[in-house]
MARGU-641552 format. One record per residue (C-alpha): x, y, z negated; residue in three letters; residue number from 1. Coordinates in Angstrom, 2 decimals, padded with zeros to 5 digits. Layout:
# residues N
X Y Z Ala NUM $
...
***
This chain:
# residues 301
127.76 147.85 -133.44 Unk 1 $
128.26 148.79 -136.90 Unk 2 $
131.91 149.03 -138.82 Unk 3 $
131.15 145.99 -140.59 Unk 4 $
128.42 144.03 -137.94 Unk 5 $
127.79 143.47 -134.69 Unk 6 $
124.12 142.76 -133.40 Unk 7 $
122.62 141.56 -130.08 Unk 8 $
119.15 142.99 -129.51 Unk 9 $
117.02 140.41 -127.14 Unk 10 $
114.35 141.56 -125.28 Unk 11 $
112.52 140.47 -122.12 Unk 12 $
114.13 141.40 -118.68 Unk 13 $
113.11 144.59 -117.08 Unk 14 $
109.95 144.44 -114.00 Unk 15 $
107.01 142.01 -114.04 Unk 16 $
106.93 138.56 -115.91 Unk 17 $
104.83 135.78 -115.80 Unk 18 $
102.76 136.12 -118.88 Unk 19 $
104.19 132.83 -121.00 Unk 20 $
107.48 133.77 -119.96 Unk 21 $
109.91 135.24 -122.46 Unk 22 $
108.09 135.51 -125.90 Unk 23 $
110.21 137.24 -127.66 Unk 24 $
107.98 136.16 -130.93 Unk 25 $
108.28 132.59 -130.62 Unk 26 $
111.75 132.57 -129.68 Unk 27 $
112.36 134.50 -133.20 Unk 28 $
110.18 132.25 -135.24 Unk 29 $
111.97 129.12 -133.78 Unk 30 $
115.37 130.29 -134.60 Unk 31 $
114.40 131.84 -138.01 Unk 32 $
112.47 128.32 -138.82 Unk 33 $
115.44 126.06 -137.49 Unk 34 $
118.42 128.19 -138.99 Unk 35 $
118.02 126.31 -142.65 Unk 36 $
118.66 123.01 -141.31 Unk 37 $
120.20 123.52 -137.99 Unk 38 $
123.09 125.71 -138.80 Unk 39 $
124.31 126.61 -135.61 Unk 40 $
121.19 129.00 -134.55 Unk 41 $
122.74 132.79 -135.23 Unk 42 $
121.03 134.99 -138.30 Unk 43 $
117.80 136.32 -137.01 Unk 44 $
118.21 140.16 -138.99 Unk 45 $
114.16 141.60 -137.46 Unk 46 $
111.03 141.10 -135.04 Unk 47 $
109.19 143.85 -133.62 Unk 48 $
105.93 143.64 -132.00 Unk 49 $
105.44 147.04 -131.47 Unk 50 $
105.95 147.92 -127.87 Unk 51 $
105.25 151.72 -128.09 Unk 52 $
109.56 151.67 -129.85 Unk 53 $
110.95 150.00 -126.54 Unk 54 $
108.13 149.19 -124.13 Unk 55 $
108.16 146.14 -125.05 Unk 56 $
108.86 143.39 -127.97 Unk 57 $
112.17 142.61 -129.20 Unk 58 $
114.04 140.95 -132.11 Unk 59 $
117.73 141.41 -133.34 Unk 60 $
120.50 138.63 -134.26 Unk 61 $
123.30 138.61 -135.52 Unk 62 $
125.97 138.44 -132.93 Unk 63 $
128.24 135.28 -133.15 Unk 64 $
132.07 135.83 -132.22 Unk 65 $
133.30 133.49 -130.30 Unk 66 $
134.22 131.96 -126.68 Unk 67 $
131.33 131.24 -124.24 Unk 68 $
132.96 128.31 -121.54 Unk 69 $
132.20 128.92 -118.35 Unk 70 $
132.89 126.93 -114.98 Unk 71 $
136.74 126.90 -116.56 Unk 72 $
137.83 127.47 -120.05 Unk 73 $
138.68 131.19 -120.36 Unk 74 $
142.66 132.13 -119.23 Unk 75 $
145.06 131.13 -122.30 Unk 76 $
142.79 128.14 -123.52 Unk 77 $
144.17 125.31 -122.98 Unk 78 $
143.45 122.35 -124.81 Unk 79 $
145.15 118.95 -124.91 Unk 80 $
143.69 115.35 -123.96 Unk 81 $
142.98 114.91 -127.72 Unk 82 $
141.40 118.54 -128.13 Unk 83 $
139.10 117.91 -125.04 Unk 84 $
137.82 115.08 -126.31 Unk 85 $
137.14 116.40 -129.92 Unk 86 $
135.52 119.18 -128.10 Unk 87 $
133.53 116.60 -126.02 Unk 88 $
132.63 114.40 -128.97 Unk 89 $
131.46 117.73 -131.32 Unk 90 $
129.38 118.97 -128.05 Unk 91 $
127.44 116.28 -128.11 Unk 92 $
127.33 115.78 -132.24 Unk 93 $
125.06 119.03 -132.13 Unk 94 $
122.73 117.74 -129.45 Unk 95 $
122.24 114.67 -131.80 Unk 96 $
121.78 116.83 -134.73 Unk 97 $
119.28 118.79 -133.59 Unk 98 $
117.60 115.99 -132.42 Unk 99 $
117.65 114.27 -136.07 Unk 100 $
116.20 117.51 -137.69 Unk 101 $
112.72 116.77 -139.50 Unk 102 $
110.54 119.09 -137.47 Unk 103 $
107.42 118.62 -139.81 Unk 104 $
109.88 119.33 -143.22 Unk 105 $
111.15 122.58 -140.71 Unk 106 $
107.73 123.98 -140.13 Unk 107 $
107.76 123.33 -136.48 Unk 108 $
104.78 121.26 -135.87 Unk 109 $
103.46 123.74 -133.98 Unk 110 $
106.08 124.17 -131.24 Unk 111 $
105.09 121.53 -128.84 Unk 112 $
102.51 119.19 -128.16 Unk 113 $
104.83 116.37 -128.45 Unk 114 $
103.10 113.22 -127.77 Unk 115 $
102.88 113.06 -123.83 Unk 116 $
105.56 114.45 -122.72 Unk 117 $
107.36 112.39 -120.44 Unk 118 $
104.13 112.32 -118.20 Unk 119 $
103.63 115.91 -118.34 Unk 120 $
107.35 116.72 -117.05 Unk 121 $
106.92 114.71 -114.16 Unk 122 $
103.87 115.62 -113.06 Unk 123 $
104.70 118.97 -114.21 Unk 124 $
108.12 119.34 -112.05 Unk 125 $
106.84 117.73 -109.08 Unk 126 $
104.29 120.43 -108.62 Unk 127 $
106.89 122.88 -109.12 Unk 128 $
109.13 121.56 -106.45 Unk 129 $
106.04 121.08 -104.13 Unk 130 $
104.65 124.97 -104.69 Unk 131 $
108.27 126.27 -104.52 Unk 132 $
109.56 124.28 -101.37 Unk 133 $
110.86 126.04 -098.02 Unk 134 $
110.83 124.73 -094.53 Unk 135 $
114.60 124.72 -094.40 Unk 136 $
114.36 121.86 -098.03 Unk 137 $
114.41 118.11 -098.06 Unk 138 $
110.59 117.04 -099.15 Unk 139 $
111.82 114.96 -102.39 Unk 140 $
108.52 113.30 -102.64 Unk 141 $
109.88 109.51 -102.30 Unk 142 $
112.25 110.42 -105.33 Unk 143 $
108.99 112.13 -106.98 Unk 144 $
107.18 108.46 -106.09 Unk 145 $
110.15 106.86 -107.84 Unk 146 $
110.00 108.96 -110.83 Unk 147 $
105.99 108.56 -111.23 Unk 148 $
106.40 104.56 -110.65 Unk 149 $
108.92 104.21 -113.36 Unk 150 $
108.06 106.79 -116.22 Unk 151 $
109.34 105.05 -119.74 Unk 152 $
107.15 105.24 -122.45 Unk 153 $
108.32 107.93 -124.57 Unk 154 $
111.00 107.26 -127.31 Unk 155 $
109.53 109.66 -130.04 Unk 156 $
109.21 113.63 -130.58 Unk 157 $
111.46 115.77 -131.78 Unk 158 $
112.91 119.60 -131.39 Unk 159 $
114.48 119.56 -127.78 Unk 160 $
116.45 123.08 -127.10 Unk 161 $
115.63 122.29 -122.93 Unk 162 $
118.88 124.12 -121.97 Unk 163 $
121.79 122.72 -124.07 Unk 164 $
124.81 122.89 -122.08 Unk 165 $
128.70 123.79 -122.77 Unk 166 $
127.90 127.91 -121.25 Unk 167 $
125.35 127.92 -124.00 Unk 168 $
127.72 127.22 -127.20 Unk 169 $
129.83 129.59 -128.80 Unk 170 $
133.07 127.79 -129.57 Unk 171 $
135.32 129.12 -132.99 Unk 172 $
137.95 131.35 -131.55 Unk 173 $
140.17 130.11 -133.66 Unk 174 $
139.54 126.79 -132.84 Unk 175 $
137.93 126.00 -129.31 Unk 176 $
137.39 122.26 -130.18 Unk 177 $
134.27 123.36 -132.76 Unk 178 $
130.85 125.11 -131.98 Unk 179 $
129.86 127.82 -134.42 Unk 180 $
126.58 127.89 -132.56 Unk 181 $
124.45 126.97 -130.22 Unk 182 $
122.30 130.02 -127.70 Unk 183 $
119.27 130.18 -125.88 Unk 184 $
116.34 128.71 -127.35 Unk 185 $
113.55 130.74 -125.11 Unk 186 $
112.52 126.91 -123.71 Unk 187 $
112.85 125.11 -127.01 Unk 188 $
109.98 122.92 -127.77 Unk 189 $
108.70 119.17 -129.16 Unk 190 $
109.51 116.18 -126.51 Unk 191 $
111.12 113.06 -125.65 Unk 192 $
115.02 113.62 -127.05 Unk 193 $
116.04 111.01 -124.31 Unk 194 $
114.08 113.82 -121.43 Unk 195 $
116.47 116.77 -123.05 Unk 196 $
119.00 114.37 -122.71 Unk 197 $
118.57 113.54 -119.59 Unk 198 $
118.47 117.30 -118.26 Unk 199 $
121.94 118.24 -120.25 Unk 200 $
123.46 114.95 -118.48 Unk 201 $
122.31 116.22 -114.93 Unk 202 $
125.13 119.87 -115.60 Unk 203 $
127.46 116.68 -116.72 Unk 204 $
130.70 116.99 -113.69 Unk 205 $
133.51 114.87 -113.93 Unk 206 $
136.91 115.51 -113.53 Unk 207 $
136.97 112.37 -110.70 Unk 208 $
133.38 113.56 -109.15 Unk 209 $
132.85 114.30 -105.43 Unk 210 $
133.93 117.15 -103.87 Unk 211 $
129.89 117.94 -103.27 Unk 212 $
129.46 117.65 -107.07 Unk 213 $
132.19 119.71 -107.73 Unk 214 $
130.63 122.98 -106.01 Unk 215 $
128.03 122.55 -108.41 Unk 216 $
129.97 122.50 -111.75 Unk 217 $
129.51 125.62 -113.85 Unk 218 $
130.60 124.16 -117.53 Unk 219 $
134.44 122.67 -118.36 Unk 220 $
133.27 118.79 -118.67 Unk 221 $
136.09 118.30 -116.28 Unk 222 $
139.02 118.80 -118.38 Unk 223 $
141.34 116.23 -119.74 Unk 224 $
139.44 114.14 -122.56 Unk 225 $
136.35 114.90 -121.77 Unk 226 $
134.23 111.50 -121.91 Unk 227 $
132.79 110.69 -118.20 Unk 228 $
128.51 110.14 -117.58 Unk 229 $
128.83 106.25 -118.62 Unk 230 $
130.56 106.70 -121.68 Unk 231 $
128.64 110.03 -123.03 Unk 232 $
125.39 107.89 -122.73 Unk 233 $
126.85 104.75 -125.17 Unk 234 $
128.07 107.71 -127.25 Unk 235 $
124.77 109.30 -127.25 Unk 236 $
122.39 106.25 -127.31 Unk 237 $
124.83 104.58 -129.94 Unk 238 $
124.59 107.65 -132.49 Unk 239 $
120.69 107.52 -131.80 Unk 240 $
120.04 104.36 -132.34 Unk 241 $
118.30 104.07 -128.47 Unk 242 $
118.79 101.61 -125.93 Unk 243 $
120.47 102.67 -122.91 Unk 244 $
118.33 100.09 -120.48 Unk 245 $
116.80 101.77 -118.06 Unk 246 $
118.47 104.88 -118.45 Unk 247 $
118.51 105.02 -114.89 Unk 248 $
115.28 106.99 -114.88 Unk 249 $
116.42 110.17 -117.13 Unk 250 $
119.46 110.47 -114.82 Unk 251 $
117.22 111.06 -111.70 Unk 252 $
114.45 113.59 -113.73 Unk 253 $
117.76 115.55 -115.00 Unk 254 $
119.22 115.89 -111.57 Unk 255 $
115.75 116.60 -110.15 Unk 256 $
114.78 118.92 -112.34 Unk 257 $
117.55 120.86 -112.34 Unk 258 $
116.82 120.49 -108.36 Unk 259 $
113.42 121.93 -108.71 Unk 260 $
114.71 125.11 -110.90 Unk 261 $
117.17 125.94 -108.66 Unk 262 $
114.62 125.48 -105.74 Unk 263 $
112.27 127.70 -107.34 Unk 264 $
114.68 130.56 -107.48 Unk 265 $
115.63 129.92 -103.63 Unk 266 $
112.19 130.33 -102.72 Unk 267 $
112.51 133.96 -103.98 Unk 268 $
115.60 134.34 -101.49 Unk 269 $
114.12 132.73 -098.96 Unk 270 $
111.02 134.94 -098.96 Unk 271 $
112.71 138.14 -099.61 Unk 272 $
111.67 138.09 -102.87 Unk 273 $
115.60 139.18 -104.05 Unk 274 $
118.41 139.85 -102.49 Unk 275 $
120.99 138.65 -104.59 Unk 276 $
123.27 136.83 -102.22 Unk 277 $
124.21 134.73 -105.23 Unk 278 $
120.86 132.68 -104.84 Unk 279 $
121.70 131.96 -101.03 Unk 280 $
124.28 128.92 -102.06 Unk 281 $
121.09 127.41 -104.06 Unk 282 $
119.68 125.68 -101.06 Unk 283 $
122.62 123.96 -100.70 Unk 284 $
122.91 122.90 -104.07 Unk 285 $
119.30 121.57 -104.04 Unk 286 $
120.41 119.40 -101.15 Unk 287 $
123.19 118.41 -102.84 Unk 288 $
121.42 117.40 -105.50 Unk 289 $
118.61 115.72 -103.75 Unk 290 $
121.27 113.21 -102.43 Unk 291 $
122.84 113.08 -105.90 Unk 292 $
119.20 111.41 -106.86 Unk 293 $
119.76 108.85 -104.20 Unk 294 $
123.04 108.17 -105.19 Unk 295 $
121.92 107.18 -108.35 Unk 296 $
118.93 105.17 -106.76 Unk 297 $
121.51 102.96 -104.75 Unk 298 $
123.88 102.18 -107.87 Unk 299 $
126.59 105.35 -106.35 Unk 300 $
127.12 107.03 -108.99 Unk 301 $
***
């Protein structure tokens, strides 16, 4: 903090990492590269490689003031029917942006492989789920069969952030209903936009949702005017020119990769890897969701 600035200083988290995890270099070159014609990525201010300053490398941002929602809009926010859904409709106006942005004109060519990646993620998640699975977990491999039977060919590439969801905007304090930007961009990469998608659809909890679904819900999509699954993919789909047939199939890989993410941090529990009693409610939740993906498959949801 400065008298006139504020700064966040990101670095990797403390312990070991798995070596392609947290590259603090490429999460600074996508942000600095995207800022020009993606407004809502903060300033990045400096990059340092050199590990012998903090052990480690690290970049600095500028620090955008603002409110983060969490499971409920913060105490003394509350917004109207007509705010919700402004809220709702801007939430996913960014998503589309960023998904329209010329990634060749942007100098990001080099982010992703692109081409392929529908295939990859499946084959890619069901391994995960399969390495990272505990005794005490449903198997998931007939909704794996279903995925591999029915992969889409892929709509086209562009920059997918691969973690957009209403905890990681930073809404105008002044005025809750518009995001002044948008956080987290460590999994950013080239894909499928209808995959990313797919994944921010799967945090997606309606106000009229189960009660199961409801233990899961960690973002305010339940709150007067917000639009429910069904119409948030004719909004989406409609704004990207894409046809919503078969749409069936990025509903399932969201919920079961968001499954397979919180299994792998179970696993961890499980073995005694942490202790955080936070993680313990994750099994649940991946049962939970593994019946979510059958919902879907029998036309429940």
């Amino acid at each position: 903090s400065f008298d006139n600035k504020e700064y966040i200083l990101r670095r990797p988290p403390f312990g070991k990492k798995a070596k392609s995890a947290h590259d603090m270099g490429r999460e600074y070159r996508v942000m600095k590269k995207l800022k020009p014609v993606f407004p809502y990525v903060p300033d990045m201010v400096g990059f340092c490689e050199d590990e012998s300053v903090l052990g480690c490398e690290f970049y600095v941002m500028e620090r955008l003031i603002g409110i983060i929602p969490r499971a409920n809009m913060p105490d003394g926010v509350n917004l109207t029917a007509e705010q919700g859904r402004l809220l709702c409709e801007n939430f996913w106006d960014r998503l589309i942006e960023l998904h329209k942005v010329d990634y060749k004109a942007a100098g990001l060519e080099d982010l992703g492989k692109g081409e392929g990646y529908v295939v990859r993620q499946i084959e890619g998640w069901s391994k995960r789920y399969r390495d990272a699975k505990t005794p005490d977990m449903p198997d998931y491999e007939d909704i794996m069969a279903w995925l591999h039977a029915n992969m889409p060919a892929q709509v086209g590439v562009c920059v997918i952030h691969n973690d957009y969801r209403l905890d990681n905007v930073v809404l105008d304090p002044n005025d809750p209903t518009q995001l002044i930007g948008v956080l987290d961009w460590e999994m950013a990469t080239l894909g499928d936009p209808l995959m990313d998608f797919g994944n921010t659809l799967a945090y997606w909890i309606e106000a009229g949702d189960p009660e199961s679904m409801q233990f899961q819900r960690r973002q305010p999509s339940h709150i007067p005017g917000m639009m429910t699954r069904a119409e948030v993919v004719d909004y989406y789909c409609d704004k990207m020119n894409l046809s919503t047939d078969n749409f069936l199939f990025y509903q399932v890989y969201g919920v079961f990769r968001l499954g397979v993410i919180l299994q792998q941090i179970y696993y961890r529990f499980y073995h005694g890897q942490t202790k955080d009693q936070r993680f313990a409610s994750f099994g649940k939740m991946v049962q939970l969701l593994e019946q979510q993906c059958r919902d879907l498959l029998k036309g429940k949801l």
